[in-house]
C-alpha positions as a Markdown table, in Angstrom:
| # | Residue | x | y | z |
|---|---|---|---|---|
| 1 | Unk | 14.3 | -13.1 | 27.5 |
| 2 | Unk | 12.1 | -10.6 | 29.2 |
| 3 | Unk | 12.2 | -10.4 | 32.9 |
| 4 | Unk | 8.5 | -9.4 | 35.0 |
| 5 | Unk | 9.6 | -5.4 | 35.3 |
| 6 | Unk | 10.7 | -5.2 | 31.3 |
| 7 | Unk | 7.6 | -7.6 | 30.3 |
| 8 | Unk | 5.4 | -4.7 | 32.3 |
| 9 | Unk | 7.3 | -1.9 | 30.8 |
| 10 | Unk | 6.7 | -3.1 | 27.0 |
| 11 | Unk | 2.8 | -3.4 | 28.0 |
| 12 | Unk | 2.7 | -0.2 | 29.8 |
| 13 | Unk | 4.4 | 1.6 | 26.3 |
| 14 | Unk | 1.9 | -0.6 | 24.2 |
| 15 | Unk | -1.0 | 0.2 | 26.4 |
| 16 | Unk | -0.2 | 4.2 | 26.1 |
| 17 | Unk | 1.0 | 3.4 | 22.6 |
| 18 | Unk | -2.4 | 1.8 | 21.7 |
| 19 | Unk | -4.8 | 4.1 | 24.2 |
| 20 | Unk | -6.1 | 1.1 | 25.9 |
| 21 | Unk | -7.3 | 1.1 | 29.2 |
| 22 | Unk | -7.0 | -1.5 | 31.8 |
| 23 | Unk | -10.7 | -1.9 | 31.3 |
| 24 | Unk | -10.5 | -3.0 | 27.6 |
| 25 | Unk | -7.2 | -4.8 | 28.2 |
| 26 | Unk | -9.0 | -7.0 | 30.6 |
| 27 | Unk | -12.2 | -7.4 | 28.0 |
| 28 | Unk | -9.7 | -8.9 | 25.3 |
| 29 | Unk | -7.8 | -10.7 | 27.3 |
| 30 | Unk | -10.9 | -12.5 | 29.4 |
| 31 | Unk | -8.9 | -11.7 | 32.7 |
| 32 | Unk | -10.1 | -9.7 | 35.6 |
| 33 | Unk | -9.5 | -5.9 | 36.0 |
| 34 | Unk | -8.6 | -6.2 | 39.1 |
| 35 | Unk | -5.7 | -8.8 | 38.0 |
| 36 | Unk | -4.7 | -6.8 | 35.5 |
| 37 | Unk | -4.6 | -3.8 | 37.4 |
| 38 | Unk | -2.4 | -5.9 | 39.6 |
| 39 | Unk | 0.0 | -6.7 | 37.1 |
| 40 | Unk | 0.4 | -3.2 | 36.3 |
| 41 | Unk | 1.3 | -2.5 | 39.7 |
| 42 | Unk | 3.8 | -4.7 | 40.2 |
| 43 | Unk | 1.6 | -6.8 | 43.2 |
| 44 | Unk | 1.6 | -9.6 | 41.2 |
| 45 | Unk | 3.9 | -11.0 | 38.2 |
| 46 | Unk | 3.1 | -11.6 | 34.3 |
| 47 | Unk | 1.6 | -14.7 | 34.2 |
| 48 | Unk | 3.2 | -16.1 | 31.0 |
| 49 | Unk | 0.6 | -18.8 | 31.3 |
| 50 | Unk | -1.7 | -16.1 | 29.8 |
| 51 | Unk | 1.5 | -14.5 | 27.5 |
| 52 | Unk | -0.7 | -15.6 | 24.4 |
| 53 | Unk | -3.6 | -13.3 | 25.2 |
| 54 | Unk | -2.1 | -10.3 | 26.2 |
| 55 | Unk | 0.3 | -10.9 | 22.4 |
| 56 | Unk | -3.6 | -10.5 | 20.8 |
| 57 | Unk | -4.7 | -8.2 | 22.9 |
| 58 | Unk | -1.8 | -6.0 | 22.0 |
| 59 | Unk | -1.7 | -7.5 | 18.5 |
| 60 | Unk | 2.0 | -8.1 | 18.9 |
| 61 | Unk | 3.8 | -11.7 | 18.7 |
| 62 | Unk | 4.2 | -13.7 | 22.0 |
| 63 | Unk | 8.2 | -13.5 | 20.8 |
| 64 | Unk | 8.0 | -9.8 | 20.8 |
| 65 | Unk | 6.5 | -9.5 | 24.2 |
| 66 | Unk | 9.3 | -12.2 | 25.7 |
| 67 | Unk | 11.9 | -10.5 | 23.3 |
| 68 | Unk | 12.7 | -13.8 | 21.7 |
| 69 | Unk | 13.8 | -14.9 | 18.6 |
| 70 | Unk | 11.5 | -17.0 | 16.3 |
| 71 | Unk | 12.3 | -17.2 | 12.5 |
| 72 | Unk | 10.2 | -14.1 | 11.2 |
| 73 | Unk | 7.7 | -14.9 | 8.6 |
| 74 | Unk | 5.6 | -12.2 | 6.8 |
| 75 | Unk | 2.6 | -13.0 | 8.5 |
| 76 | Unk | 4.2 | -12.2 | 11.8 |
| 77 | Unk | 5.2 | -8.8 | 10.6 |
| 78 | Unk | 2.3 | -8.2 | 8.8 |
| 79 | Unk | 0.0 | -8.3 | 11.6 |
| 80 | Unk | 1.9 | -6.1 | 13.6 |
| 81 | Unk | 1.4 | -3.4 | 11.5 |
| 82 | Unk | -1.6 | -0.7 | 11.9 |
| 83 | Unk | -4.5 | -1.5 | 9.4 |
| 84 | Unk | -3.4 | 1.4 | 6.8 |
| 85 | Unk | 0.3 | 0.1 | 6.9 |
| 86 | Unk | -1.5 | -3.9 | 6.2 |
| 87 | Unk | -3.1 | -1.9 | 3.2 |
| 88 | Unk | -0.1 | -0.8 | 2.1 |
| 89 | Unk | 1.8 | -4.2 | 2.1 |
| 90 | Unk | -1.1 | -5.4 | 0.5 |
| 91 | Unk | -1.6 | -3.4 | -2.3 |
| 92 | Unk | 2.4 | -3.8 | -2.9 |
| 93 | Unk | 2.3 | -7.5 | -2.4 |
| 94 | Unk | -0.7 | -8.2 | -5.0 |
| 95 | Unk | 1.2 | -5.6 | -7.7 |
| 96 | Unk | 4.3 | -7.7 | -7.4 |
| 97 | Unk | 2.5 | -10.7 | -7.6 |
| 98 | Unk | 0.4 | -9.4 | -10.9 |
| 99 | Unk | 3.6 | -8.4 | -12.6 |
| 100 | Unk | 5.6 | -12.1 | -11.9 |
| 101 | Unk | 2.0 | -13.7 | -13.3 |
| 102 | Unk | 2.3 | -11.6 | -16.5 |
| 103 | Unk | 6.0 | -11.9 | -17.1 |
| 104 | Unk | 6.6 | -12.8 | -20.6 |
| 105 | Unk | 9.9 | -15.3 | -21.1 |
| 106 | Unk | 11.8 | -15.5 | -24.0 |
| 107 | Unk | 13.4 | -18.5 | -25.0 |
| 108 | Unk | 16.1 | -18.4 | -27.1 |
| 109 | Unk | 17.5 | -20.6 | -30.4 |
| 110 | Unk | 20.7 | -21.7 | -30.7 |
| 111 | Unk | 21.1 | -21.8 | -34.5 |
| 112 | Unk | 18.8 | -20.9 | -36.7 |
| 113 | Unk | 14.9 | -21.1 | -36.7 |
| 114 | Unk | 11.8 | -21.4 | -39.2 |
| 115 | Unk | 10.5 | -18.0 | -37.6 |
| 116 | Unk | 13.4 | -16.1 | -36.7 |
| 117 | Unk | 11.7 | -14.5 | -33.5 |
| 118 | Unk | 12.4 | -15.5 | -30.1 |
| 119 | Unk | 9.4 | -17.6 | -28.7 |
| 120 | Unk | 7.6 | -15.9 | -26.0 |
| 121 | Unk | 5.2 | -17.6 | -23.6 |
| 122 | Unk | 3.2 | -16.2 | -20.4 |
């Protein structure tokens, strides 16, 4: 786990990262500038208490913030990723998804049958 000065560090990279100020970091998190400004500073600690709205605010997992494990699901990662990435996933997602749907499956006779053909159903 994370301790306060690496916790800070991450959210400083994330802030830059995302061009955020502490101005609109305090609007999504619904915690004072000045608090926030404090925390940035190192005057005051993280308050993990509030962990779960800086994650949001920064639209990263609490896990990732604490650098903790958590069994990854897709959703996790997903949301992680900028908006034209998310597309991306998307659009790849919903094409595998079409092709399993339509995926025609022969089953096979032993012996002989009437038709001859495999039987094929979707």
């Amino acid at each position: 786990m994370r301790n306060n000065e690496e916790i800070m560090q991450l959210l400083e990279r994330l802030k830059a990262d995302k061009k955020m100020s502490l101005r609109e970091i305090s609007r999504k998190t619904d915690i004072a500038v000045s608090s926030i400004s404090r925390y940035f500073n190192r005057t005051r600690d993280f308050p993990l208490d509030k962990l779960d709205r800086f994650a949001k605010a920064f639209n990263v997992s609490p896990e990732y913030i604490l650098n903790v494990s958590k069994p990854c699901d897709m959703t996790t990662i997903y949301n992680q990723l900028h908006e034209k990435r998310q597309a991306k996933v998307y659009s790849y997602a919903q094409q595998q998804l079409d092709e399993q749907l339509n995926e025609k499956r022969s089953i096979y006779v032993v012996g002989t049958s009437a038709a001859g053909e495999p039987i094929e159903y979707g």
